[in-house]
Biopython code that builds the backbone (N, CA, C, O; Angstrom):
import numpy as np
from Bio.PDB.StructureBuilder import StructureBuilder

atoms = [
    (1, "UNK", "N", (93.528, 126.847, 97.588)),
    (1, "UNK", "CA", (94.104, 125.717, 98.273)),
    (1, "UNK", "C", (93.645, 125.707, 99.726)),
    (1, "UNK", "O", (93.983, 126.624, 100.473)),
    (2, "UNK", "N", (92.859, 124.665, 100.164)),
    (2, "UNK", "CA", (92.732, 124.410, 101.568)),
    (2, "UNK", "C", (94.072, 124.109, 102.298)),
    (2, "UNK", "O", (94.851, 123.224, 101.944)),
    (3, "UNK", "N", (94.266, 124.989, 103.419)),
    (3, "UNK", "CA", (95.423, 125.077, 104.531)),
    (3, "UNK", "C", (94.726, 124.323, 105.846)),
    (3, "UNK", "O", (95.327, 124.457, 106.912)),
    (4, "UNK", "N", (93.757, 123.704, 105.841)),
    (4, "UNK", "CA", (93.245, 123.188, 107.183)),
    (4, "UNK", "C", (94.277, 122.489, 107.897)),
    (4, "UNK", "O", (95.137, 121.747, 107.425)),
    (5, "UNK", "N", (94.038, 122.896, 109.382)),
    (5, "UNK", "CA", (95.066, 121.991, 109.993)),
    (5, "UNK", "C", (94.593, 120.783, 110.583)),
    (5, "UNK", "O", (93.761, 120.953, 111.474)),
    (6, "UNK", "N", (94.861, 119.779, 110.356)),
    (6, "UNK", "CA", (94.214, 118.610, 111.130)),
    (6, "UNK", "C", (95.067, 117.670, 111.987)),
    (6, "UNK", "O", (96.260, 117.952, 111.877)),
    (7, "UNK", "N", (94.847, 116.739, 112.730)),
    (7, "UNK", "CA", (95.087, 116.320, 114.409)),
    (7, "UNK", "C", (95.187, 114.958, 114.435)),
    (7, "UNK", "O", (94.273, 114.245, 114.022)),
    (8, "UNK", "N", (96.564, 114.377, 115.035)),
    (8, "UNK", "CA", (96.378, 113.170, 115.213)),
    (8, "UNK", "C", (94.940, 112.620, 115.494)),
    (8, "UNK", "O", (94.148, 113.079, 116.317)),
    (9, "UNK", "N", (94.732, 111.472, 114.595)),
    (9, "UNK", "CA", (92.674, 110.818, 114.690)),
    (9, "UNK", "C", (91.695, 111.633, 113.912)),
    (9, "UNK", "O", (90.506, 111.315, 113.951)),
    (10, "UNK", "N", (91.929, 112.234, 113.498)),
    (10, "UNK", "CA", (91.170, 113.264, 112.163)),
    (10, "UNK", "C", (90.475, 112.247, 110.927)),
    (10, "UNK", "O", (91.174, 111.724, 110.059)),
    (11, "UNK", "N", (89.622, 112.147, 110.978)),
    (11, "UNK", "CA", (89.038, 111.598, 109.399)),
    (11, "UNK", "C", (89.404, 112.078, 108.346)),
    (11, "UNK", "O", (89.101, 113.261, 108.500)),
    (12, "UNK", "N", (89.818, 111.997, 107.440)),
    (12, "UNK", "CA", (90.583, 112.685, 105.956)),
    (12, "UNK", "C", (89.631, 112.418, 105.213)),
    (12, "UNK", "O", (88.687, 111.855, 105.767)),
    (13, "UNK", "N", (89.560, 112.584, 104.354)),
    (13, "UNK", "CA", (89.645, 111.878, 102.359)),
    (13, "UNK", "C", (90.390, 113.029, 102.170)),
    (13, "UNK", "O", (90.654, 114.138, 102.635)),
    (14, "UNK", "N", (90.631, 112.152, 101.159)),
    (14, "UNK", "CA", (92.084, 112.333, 99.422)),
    (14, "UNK", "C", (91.183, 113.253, 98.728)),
    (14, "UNK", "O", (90.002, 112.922, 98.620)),
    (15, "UNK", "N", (91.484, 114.085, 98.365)),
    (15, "UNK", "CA", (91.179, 114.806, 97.044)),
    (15, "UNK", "C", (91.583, 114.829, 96.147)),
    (15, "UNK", "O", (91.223, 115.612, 95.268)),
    (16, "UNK", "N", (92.616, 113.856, 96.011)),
    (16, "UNK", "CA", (93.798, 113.740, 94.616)),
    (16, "UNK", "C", (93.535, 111.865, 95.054)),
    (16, "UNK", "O", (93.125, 111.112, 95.937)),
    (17, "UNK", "N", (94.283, 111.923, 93.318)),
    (17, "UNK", "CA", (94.499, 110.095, 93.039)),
    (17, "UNK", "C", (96.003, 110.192, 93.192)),
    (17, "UNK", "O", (96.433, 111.335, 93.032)),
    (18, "UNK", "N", (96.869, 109.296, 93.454)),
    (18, "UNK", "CA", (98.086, 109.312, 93.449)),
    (18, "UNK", "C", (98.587, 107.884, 94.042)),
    (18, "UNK", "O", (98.468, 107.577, 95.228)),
    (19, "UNK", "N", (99.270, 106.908, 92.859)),
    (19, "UNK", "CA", (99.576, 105.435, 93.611)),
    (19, "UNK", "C", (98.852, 104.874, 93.642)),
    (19, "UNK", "O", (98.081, 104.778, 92.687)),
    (20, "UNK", "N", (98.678, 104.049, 95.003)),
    (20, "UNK", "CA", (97.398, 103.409, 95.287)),
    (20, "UNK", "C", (95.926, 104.123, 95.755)),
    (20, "UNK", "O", (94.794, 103.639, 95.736)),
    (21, "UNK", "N", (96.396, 105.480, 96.187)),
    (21, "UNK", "CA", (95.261, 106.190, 96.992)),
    (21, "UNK", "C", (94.266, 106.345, 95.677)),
    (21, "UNK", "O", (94.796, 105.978, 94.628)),
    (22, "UNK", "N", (93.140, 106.746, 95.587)),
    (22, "UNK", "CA", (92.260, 107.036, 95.244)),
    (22, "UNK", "C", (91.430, 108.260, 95.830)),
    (22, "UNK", "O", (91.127, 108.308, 97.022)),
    (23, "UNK", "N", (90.979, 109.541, 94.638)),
    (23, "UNK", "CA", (90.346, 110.285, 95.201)),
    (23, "UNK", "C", (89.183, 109.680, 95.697)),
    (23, "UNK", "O", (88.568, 108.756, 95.163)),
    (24, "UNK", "N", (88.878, 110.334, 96.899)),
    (24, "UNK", "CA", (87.334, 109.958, 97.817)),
    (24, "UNK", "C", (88.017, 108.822, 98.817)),
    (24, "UNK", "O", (87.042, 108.678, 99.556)),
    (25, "UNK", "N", (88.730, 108.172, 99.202)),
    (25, "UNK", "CA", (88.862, 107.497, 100.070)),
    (25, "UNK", "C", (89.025, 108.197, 101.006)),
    (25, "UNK", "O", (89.243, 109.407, 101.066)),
    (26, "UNK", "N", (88.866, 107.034, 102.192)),
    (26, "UNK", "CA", (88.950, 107.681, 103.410)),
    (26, "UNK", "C", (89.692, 107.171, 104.283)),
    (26, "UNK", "O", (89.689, 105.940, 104.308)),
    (27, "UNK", "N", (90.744, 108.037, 105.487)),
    (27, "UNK", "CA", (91.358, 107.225, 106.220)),
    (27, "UNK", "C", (91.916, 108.290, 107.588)),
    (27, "UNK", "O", (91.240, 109.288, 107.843)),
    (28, "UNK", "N", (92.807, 108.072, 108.168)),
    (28, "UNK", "CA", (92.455, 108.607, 109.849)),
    (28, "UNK", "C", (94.505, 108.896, 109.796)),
    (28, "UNK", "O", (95.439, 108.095, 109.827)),
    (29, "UNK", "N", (94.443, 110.433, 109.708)),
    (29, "UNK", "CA", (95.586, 110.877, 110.660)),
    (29, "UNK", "C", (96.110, 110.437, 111.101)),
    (29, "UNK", "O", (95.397, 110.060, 112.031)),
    (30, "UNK", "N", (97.438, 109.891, 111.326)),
    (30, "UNK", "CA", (98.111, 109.407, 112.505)),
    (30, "UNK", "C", (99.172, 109.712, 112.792)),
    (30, "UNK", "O", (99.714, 109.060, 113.684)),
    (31, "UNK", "N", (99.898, 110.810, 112.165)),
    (31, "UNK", "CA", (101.320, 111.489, 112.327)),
    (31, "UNK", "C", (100.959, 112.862, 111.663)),
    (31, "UNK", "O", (100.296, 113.088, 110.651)),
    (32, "UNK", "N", (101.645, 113.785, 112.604)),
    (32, "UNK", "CA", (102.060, 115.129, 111.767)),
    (32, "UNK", "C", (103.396, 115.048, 111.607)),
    (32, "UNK", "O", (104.055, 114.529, 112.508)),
    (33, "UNK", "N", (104.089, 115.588, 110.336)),
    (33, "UNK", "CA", (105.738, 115.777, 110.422)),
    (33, "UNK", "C", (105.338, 117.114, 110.807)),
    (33, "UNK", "O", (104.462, 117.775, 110.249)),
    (34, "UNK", "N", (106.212, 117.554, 112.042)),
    (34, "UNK", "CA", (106.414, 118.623, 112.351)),
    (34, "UNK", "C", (107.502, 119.594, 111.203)),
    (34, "UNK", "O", (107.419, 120.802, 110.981)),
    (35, "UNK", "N", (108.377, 118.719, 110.680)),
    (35, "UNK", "CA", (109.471, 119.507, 109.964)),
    (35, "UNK", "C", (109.118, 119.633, 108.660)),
    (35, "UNK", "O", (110.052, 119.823, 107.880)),
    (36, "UNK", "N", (107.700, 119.563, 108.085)),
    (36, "UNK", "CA", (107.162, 119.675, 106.736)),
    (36, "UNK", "C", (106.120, 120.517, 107.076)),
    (36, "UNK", "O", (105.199, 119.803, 107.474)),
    (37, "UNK", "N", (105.719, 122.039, 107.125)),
    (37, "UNK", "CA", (104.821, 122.231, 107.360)),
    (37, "UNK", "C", (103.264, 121.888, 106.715)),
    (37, "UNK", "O", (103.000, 122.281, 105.578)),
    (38, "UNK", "N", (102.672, 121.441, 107.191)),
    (38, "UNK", "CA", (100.773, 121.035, 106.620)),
    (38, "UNK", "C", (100.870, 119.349, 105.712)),
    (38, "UNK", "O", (100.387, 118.890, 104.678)),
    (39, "UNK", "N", (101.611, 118.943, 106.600)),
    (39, "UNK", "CA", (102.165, 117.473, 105.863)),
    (39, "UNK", "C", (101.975, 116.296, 106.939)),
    (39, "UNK", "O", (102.554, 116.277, 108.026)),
    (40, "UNK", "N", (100.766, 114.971, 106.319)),
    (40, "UNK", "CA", (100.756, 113.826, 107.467)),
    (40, "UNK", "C", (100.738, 112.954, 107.136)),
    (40, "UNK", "O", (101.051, 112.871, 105.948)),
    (41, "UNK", "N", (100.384, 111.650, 107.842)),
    (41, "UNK", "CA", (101.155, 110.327, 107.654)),
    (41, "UNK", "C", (99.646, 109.552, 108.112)),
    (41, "UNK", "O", (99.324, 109.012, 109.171)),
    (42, "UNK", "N", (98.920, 109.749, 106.874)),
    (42, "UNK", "CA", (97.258, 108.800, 106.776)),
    (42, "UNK", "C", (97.266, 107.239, 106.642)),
    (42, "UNK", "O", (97.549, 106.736, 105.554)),
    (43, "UNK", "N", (97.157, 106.964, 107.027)),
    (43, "UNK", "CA", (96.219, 105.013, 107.085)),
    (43, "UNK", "C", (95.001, 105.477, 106.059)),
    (43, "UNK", "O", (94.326, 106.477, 106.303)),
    (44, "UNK", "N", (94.836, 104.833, 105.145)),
    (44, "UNK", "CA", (93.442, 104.607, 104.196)),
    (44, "UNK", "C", (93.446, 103.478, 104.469)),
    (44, "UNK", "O", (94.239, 102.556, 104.661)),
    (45, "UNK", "N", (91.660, 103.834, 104.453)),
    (45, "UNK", "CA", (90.426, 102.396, 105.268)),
    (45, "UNK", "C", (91.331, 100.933, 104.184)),
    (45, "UNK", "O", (92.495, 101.304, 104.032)),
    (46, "UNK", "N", (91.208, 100.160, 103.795)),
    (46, "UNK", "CA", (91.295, 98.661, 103.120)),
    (46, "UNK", "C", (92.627, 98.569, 103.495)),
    (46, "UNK", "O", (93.299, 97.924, 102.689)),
    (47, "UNK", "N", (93.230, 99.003, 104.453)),
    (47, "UNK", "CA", (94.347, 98.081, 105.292)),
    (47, "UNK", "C", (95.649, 98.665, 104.260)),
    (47, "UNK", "O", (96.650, 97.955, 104.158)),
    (48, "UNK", "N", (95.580, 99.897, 103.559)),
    (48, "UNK", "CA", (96.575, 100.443, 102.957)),
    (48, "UNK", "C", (97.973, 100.931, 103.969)),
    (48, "UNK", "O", (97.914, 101.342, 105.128)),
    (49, "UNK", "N", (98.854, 100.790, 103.360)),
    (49, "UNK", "CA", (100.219, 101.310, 104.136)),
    (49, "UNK", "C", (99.969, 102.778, 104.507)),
    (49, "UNK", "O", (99.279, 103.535, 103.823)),
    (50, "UNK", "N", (100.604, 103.126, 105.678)),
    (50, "UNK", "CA", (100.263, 104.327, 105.526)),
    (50, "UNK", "C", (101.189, 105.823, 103.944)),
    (50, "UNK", "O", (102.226, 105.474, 103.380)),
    (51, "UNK", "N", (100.900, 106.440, 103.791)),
    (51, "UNK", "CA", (100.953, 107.324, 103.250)),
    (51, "UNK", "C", (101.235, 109.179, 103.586)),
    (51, "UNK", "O", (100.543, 109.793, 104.398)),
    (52, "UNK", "N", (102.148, 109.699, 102.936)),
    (52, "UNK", "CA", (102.500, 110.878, 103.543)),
    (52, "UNK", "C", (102.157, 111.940, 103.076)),
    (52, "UNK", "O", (102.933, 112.271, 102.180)),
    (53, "UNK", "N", (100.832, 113.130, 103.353)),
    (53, "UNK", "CA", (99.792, 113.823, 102.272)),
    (53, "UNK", "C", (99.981, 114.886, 102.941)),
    (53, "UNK", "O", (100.056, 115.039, 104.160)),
    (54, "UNK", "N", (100.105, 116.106, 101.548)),
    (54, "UNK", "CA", (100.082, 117.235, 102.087)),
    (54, "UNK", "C", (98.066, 117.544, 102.508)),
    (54, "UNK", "O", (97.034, 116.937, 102.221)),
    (55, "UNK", "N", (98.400, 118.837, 103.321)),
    (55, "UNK", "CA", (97.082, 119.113, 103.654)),
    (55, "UNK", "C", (96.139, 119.609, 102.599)),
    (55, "UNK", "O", (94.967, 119.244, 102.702)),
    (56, "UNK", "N", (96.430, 120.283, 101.735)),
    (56, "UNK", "CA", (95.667, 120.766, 100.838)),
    (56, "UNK", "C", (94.979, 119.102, 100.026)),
    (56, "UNK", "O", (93.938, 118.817, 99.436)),
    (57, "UNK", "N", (96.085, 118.428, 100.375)),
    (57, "UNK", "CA", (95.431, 117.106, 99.289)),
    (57, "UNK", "C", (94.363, 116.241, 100.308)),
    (57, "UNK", "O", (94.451, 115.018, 100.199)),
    (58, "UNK", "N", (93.447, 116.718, 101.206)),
    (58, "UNK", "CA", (93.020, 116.434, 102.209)),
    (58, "UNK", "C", (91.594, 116.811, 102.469)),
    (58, "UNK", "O", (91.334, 118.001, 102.288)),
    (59, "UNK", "N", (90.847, 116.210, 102.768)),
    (59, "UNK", "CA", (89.461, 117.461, 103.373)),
    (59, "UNK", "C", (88.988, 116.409, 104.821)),
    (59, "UNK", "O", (88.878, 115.184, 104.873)),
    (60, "UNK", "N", (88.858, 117.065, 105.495)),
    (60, "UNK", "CA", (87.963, 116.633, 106.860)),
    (60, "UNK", "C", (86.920, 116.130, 106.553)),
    (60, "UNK", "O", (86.337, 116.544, 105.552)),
    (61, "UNK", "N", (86.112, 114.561, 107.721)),
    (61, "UNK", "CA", (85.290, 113.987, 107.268)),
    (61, "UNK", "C", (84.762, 114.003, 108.645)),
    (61, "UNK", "O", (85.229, 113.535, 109.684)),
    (62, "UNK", "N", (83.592, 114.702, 108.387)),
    (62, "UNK", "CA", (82.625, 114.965, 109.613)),
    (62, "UNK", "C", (81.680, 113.818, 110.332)),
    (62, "UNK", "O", (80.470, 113.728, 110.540)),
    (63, "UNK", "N", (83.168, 112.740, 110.691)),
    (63, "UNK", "CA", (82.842, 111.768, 111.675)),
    (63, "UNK", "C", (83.138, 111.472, 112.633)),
    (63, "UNK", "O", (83.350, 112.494, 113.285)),
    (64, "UNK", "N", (83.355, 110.367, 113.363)),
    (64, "UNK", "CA", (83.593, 109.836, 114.661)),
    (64, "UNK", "C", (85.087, 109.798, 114.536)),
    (64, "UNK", "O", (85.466, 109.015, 113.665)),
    (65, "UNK", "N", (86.504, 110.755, 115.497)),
    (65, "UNK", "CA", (87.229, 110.408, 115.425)),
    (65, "UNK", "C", (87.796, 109.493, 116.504)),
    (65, "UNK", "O", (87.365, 109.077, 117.580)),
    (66, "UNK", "N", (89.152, 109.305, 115.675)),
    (66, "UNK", "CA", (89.393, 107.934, 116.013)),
    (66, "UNK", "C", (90.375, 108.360, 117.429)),
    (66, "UNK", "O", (90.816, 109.508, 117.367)),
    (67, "UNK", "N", (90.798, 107.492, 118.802)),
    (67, "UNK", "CA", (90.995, 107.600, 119.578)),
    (67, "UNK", "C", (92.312, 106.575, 120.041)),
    (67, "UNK", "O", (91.620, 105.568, 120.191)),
    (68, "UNK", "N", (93.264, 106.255, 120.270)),
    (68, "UNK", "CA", (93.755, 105.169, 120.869)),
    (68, "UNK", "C", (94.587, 103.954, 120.107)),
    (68, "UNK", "O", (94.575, 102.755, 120.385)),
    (69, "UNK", "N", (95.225, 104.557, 119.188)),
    (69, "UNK", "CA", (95.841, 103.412, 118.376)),
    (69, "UNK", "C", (96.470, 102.374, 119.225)),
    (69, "UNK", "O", (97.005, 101.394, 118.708)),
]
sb = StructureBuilder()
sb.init_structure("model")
sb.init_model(0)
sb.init_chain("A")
sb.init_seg("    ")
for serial, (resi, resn, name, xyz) in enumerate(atoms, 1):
    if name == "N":
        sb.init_residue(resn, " ", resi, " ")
    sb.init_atom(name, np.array(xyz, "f"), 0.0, 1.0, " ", f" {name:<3s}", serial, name[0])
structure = sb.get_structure()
């Protein structure tokens, strides 16, 4: 199981299907719950609601992060 920690503006993809998400999508960090440990609150790209993913269900996407909501 990947434990990576990742950062408000982080590039994600899903590694799991679940709902609407789809494995391989991609979408940008924008909350950590502090009171869940390795648990965040992703925006996926096509204007999806955000969503609340543990980290393991997660991998870093070695792009331009995002800055300034």
């Amino acid at each position: 199981m990947d434990t990576a920690h990742f950062q408000e503006g982080d590039r994600v993809r899903s590694q799991v299907t679940r709902m609407y998400i789809k494995a391989g999508m991609i979408g940008t960090v924008r909350r950590l719950f502090l009171s869940v440990d390795h648990t965040y609150d992703v925006v996926f790209d096509r204007n999806n609601p955000p969503v609340a993913m543990r980290g393991y269900e997660l991998e870093r996407v070695e792009l331009e992060r995002e800055v300034g909501f």
